[in-house]
C-alpha positions in Angstrom: -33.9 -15.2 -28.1 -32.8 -19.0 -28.0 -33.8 -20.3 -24.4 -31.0 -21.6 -22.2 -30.6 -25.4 -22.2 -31.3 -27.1 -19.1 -30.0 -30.6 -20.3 -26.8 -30.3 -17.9 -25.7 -28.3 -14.9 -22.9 -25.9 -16.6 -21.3 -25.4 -13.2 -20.3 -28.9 -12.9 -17.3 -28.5 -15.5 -15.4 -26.6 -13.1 -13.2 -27.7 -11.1 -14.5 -29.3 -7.8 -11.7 -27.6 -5.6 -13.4 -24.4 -6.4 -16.5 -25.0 -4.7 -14.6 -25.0 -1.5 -12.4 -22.0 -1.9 -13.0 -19.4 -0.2 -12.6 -15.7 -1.1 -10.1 -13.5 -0.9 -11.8 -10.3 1.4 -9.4 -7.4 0.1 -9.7 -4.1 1.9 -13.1 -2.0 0.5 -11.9 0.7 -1.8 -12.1 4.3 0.0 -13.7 6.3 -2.5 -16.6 3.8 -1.4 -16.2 4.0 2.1 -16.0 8.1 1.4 -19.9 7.9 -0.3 -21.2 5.5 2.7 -19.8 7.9 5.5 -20.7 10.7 3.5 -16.8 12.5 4.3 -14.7 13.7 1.4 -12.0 11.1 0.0 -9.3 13.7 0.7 -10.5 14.2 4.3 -10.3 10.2 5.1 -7.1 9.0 7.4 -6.8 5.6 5.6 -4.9 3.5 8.0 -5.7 0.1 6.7 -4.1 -1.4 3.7 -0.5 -0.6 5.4 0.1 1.7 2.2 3.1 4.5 1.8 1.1 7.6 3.2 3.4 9.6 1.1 3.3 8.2 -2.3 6.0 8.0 -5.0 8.9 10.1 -5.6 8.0 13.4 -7.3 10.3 11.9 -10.2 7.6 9.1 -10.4 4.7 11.7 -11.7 7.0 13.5 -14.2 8.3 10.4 -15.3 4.7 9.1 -15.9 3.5 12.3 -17.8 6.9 12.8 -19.7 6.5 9.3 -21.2 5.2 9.0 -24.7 4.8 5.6 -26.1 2.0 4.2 -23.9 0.4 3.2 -27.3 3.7 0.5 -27.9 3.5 -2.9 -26.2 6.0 -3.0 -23.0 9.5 -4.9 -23.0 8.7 -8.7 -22.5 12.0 -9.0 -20.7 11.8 -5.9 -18.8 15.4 -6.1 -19.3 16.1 -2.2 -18.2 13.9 -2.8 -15.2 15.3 -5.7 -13.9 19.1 -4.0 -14.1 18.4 -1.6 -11.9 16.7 -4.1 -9.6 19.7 -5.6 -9.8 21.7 -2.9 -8.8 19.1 -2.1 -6.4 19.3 -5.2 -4.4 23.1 -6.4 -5.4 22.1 -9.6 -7.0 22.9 -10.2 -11.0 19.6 -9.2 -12.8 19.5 -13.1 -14.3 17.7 -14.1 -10.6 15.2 -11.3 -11.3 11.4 -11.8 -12.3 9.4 -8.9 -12.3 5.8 -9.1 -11.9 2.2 -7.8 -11.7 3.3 -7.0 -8.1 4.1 -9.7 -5.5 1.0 -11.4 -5.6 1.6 -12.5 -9.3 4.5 -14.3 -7.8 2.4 -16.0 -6.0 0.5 -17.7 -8.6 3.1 -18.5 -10.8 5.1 -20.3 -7.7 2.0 -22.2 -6.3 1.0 -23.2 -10.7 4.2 -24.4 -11.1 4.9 -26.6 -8.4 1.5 -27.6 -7.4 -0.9 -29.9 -8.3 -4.2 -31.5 -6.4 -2.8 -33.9 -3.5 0.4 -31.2 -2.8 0.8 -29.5 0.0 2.3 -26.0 1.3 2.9 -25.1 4.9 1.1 -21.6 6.1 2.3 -20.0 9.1 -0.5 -18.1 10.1 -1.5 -15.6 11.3 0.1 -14.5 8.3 -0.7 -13.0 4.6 -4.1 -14.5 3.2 -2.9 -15.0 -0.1 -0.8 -17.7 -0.1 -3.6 -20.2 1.7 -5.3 -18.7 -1.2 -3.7 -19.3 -4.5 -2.8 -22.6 -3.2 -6.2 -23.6 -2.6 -7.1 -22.2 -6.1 -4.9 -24.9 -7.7 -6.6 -27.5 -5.3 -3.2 -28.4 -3.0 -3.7 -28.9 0.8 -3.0 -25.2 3.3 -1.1 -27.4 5.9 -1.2 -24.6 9.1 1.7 -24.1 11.5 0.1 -21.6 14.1 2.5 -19.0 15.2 3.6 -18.7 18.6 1.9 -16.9 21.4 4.7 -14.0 20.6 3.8 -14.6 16.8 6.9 -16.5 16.0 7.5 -18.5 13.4 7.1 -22.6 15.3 10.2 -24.0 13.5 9.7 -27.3 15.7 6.6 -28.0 14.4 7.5 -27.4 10.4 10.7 -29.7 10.6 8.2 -32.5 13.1 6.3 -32.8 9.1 9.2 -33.7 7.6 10.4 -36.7 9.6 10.5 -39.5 8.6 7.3 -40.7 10.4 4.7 -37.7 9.5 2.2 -38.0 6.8 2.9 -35.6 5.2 6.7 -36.4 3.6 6.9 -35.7 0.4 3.8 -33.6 -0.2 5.1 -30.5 0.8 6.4 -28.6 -2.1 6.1 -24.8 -0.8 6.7 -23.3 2.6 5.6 -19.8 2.9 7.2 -16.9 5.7 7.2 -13.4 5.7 9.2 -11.1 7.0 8.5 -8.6 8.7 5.2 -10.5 8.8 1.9 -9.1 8.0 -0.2 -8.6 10.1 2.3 -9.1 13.1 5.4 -7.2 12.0 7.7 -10.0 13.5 10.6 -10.8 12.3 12.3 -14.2 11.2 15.7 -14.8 11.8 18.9 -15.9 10.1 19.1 -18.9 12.2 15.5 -20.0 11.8 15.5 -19.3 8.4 18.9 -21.7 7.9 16.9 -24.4 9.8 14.0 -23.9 7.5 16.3 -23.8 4.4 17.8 -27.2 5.2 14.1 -28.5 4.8 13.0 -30.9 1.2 11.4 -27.5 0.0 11.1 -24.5 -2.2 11.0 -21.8 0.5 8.8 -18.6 -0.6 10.5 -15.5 1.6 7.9 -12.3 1.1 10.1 -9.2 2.0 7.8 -7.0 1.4 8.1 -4.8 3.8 11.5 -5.2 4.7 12.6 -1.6 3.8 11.4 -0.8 7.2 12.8 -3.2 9.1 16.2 -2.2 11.0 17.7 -5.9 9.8 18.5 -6.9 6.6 17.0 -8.5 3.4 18.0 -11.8 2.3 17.5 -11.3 -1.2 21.5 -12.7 -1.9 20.6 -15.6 -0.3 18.8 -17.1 -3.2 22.3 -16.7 -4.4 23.5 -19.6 -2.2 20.1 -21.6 -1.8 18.7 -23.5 -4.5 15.3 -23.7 -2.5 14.8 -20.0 -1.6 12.6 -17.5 -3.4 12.7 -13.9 -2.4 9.7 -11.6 -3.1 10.0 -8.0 -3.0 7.4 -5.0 -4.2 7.4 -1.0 -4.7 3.6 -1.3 -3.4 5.0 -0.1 0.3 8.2 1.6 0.4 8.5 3.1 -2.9 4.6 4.2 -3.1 3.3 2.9 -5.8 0.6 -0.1 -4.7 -2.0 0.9 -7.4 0.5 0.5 -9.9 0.9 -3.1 -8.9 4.7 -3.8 -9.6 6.5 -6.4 -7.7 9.6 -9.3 -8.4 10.6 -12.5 -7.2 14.8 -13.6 -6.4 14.7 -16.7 -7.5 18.2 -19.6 -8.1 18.7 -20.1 -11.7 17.3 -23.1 -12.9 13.9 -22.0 -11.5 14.3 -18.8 -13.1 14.5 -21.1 -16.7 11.1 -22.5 -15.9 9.4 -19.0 -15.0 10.4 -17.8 -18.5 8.5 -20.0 -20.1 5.5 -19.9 -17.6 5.6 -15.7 -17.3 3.2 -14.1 -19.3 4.9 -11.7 -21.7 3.6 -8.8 -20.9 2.6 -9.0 -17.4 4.5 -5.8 -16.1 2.4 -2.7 -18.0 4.1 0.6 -19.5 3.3 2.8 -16.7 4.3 0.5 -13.8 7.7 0.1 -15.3 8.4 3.8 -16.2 7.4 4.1 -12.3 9.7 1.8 -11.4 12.6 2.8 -13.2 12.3 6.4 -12.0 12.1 4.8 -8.5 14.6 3.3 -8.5 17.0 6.8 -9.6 15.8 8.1 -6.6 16.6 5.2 -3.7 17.5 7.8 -1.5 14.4 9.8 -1.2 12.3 6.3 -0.9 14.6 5.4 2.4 14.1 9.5 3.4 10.6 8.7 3.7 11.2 5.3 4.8 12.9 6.5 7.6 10.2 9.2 8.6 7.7 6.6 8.8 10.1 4.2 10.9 10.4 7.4 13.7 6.8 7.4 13.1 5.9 3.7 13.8 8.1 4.1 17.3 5.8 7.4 18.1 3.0 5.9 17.6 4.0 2.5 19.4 4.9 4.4 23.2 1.3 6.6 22.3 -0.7 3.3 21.6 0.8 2.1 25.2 -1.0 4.7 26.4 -4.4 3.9 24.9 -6.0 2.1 28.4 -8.0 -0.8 26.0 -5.6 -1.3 23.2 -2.2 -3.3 23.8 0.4 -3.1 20.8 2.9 -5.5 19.5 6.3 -4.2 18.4 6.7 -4.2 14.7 9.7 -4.5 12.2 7.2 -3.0 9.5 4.8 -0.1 8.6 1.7 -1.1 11.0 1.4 -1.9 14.3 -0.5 -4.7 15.7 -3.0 -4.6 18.7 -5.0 -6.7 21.1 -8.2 -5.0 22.3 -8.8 -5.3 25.6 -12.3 -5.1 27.3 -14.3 -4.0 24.0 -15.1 -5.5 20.8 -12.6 -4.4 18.4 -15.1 -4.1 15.6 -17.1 -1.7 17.7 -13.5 0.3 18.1 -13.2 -0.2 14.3 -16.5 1.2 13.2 -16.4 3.7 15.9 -13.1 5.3 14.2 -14.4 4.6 10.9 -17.6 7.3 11.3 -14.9 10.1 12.3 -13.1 9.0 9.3 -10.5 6.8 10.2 -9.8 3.3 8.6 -8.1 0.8 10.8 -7.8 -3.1 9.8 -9.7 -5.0 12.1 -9.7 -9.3 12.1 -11.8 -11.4 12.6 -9.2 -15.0 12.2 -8.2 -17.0 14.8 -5.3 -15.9 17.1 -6.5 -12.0 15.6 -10.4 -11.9 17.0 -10.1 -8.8 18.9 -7.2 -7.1 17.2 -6.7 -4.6 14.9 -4.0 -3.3 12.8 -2.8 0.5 11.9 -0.9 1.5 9.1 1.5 4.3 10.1 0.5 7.6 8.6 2.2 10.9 8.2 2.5 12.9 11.8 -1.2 14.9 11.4 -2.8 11.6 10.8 -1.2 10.3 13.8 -2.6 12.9 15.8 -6.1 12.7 14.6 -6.3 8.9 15.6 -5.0 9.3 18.8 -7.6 12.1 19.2 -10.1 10.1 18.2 -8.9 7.0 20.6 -8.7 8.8 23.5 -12.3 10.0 23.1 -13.5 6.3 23.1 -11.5 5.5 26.4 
């Protein structure tokens, strides 16, 4: 065997910005968290990614095990796809770029408009990947902390673009979410229209808008040149480990993404999911709406948890403060009866933790288990 040279340090030819980044911390997979706790998978209430706890449409599986050409390359265009998206969300399928889930989205937005010296704006405490792709193409994470009620500080994001901050000109993206994660506050029309009026692309994430009881803005991309909507089928729809997802974008940014999308970025089985989806809107928003009655149960019961204090949420989790006790120690504590919670550790989040609505049994199981650590 030839011996490694040792003439140059080979980690020197990457970029510098990715000494600094720092790592994505995605939620640890359950089948591992089943062989540490030593519980069965199936007997685990996993309350922590903010997943649908009911899965697809039944049409989904058939669909999946009826199709037969998994062996042929998928549509580059996903052209049947993105008409029924279309349909889906009542704007013409030409704004609609379908992707490996949301997140893809995300890094084709922050590669195409950033370079080192940019800037986006990050309202957190909000969704960690959007500090993190633009950090991965070396642009400054300019932060506008959220309000004490976790609203979005539209003050403070228009005070960078005057005429006397630093920072004119640098700003290319300006990320929001709505319903935010992990708050589940909402953003309204005005604030939005104020944020709109702004010299930047605006990146909207809806994706969990199907449970909120307002609207989505996806035909607003219609009317603003600088919005980009992104939805997914990872929450309502059920199918997260499919990854499937798709940006509303205005038209002449949709001519750029075609030649920056890579052609076969959306996979057989994630469209044939989607498709068959998307034939069966009505179930999706039957189960939306049992998890919306659910989320409101849960909310009065969490009130009545004496250390945990909950925010009000437009989405599938709720948010809450821990009072008097370490909410890791709550969060490991649930975790050795078998029950995964999200628990922070950020600023603005250091004692909270945040539960993704289950189905009724699950419900009842953590506020068994809650109860018995009052």
């Amino acid at each position: 065997m030839a011996e490694l040279s040792t003439r140059f340090d080979v980690s020197t030819l990457l970029r510098p910005e990715m000494r600094d980044l720092e790592e994505y911390t995605p939620i640890q997979p359950f089948e591992v968290l089943s062989r540490r706790l030593g519980i069965p998978a199936e007997q685990l209430v996993k309350l922590d990614a903010n997943e649908n706890p009911y899965g697809p449409v039944p049409a989904v599986i058939e669909a999946l095990a009826e199709y037969n050409f998994y062996h042929i390359y998928p549509d580059p265009e996903q052209s049947e796809l993105r008409d029924a998206l279309s349909e889906f969300v009542g704007v013409p399928a030409a704004h609609i770029l379908t992707s490996h889930g949301a997140d893809e989205m995300l890094d084709y937005l922050c590669r195409a408009f950033l370079r080192p010296g940019d800037a986006i704006v990050d309202c957190p405490p909000t969704f960690g990947m959007y500090s993190f792709d633009a950090g991965l193409v070396g642009a400054e994470v300019i932060e506008v902390w959220r309000r004490p009620d976790y609203s979005v500080d539209v003050d403070a994001i228009e005070a960078l673009f005057s005429q006397e901050a630093d920072t004119v000109g640098r700003i290319k993206l300006l990320f929001l979410t709505s319903p935010n994660n992990p708050t589940g506050t909402w953003l309204s029309d005005e604030e939005l229209q104020r944020l709109l009026a702004l010299p930047a692309m605006v990146v909207l994430d809806e994706a969990y808008v199907e449970f909120a009881d307002l609207p989505s803005r996806a035909d607003w991309v219609l009317a603003h040149e600088n919005l980009v909507v992104l939805r997914t089928f990872s929450k309502a729809a059920g199918i997260a480990g499919l990854r499937l997802g798709y940006g509303i974008c205005p038209a002449w940014l949709m001519t750029e993404l075609w030649k920056f999308k890579q052609p076969y970025n959306v996979n057989v089985a994630a469209a044939v999911a989607g498709l068959a989806s998307l034939r069966h809107v009505d179930q999706i928003y039957a189960v939306v709406e049992k998890i919306k009655a659910e989320r409101e149960r849960l909310l009065e019961a969490l009130g009545d948890v004496p250390y945990l204090r909950p925010y009000p949420s437009q989405s599938n989790f709720i948010l809450c403060d821990v009072i008097g006790r370490e909410g890791k120690r709550v969060k490991e504590a649930l975790e050795r009866k078998g029950i995964l919670v999200r628990h922070y550790r950020k600023p603005r989040l250091e004692n909270c933790i945040r539960i993704s609505v289950g189905r009724p049994e699950q419900t009842d199981r953590l506020l068994a288990a809650l109860h018995e650590l009052a």
